[in-house]
N, C-alpha and C positions, 0 to 999 in steps of 0.2 A: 504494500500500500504506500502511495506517496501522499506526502503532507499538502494540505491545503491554505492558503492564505488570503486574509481577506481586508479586507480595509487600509488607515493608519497607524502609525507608530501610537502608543498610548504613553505621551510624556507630557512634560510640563510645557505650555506654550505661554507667549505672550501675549494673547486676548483671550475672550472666551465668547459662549453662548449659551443665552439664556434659557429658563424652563418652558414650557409651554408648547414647544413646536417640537416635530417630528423631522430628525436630518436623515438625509442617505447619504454616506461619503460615495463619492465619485471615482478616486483614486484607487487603484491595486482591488480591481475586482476579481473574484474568485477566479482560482487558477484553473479547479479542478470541479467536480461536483462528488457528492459527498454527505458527511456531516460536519459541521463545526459545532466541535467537542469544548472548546474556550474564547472567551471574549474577553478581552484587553478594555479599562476605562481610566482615564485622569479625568477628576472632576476640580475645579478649581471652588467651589462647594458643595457643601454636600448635599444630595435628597432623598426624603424618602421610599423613594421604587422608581426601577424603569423600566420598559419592556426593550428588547433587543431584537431585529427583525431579518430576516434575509429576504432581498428584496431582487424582480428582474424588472425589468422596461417594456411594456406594451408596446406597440408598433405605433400607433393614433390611440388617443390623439398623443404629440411629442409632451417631454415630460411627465411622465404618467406611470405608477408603478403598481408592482402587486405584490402583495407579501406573500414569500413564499410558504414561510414559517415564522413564526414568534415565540419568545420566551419571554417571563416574567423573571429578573431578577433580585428585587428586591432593593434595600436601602444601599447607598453608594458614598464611601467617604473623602472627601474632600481632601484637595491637598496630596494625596500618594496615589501611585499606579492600582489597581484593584484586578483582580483576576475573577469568575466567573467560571464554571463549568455550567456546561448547557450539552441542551441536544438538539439541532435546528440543519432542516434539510437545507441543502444548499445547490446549486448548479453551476458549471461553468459559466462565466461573465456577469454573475448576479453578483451584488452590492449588501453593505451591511449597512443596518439603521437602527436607529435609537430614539424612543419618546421617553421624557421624565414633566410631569406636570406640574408638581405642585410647588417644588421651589430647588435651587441648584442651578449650577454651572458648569459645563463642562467645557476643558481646555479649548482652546482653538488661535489659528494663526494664518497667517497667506503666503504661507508654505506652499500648495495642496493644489489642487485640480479644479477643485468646486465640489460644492455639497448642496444636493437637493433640499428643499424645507417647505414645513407645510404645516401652518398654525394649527393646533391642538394635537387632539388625539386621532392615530386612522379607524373609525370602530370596525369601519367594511374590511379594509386594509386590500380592495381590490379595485385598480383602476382609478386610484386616486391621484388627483393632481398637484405638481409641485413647483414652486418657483426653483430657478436654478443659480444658485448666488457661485460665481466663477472666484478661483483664485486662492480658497479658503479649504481646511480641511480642521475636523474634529482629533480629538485624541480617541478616537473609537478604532478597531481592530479584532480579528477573531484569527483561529486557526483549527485545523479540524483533520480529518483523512476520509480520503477517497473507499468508499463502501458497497458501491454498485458493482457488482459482477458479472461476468459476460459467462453464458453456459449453449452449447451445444444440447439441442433434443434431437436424437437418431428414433423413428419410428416408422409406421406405414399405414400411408392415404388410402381409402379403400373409398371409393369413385360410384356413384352411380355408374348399371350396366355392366358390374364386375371390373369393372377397369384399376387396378392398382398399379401405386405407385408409392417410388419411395420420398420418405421424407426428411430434409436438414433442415432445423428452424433455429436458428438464431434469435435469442432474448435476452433483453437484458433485465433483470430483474431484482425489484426487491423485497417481493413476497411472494409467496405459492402455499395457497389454500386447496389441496388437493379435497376432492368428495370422492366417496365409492357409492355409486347406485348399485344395490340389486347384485346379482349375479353376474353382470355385465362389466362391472370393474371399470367402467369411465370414469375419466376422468376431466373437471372442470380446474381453468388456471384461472384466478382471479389476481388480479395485479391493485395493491393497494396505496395508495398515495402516502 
């Protein structure tokens, strides 16, 4: 398995940004798809909870995102680096993000890429719209590994008309819920998000 990375450095900067709004950093989007296992925060104060989001880019309309996963982690202290364990699906070229509401700051400087932001909280967290402020990056950050698998199914197509044929099916997966019906022994693949 190779490592995955995602966002910025989580250090001390010279500004910051304030509670209320939802950022996506822009910079050093996921390398790999996966999970990211830890998220990186400097808060230049503290609050009490944030959610942490892995986020991709809709096509239309431009800046417009979807969450792909979220986590709740809880109160966040000010002043030092903070580490997190999480467990949030991730994909190649997706971005990480962060809401904290009620009061805090976290590091920030014009270092960076640009960070997306979008006043309050995402409740839908689907297809939401975001301004795009250039030039800026958060001390937000995750890492994680690659856990999707590639498997080979060897079997046989059996055709209307008696017609058989053989089968190579390539999936990638990451879950298999097999059923057995009956004496028949079929089998159903369900692929779960």
């Amino acid at each position: 398995m190779e490592d995955i990375d995602i966002g910025s450095a989580a250090i001390n900067r010279s500004n910051w940004q304030d509670y209320g709004v939802s950022f996506i950093v822009k910079e050093n989007p996921a390398n790999a798809s996966g999970r990211i296992t830890s998220v990186d925060v400097w808060f230049k104060s503290s609050t009490s909870g944030a959610w942490v989001a892995t986020f991709y880019p809709n096509l239309t309309p431009p800046n417009t995102f979807t969450a792909r996963d979220r986590q709740w982690i809880g109160p966040i202290t000010g002043g030092v680096k903070e580490t997190f364990e999480v467990d949030l699906a991730v994909g190649e070229g997706n971005y990480i993000g962060i809401f904290f509401g009620l009061e805090g700051q976290i590091e920030a400087d014009e270092s960076g890429e640009g960070i997306w932001a979008r006043v309050g909280d995402i409740y839908t967290w689907e297809k939401e719209l975001f301004t795009f402020i250039p030039n800026i990056t958060i001390s937000l950050g995750g890492a994680g590994l690659v856990t999707s698998s590639t498997k080979t199914l060897t079997g046989t197509l059996t055709m209307s008309g008696g017609l058989t044929k053989k089968l190579k099916l390539l999936l990638i997966i990451r879950k298999i819920k097999m059923i057995f019906r009956g004496d028949r022994s079929e089998y159903d693949i369900e692929l779960e998000k």
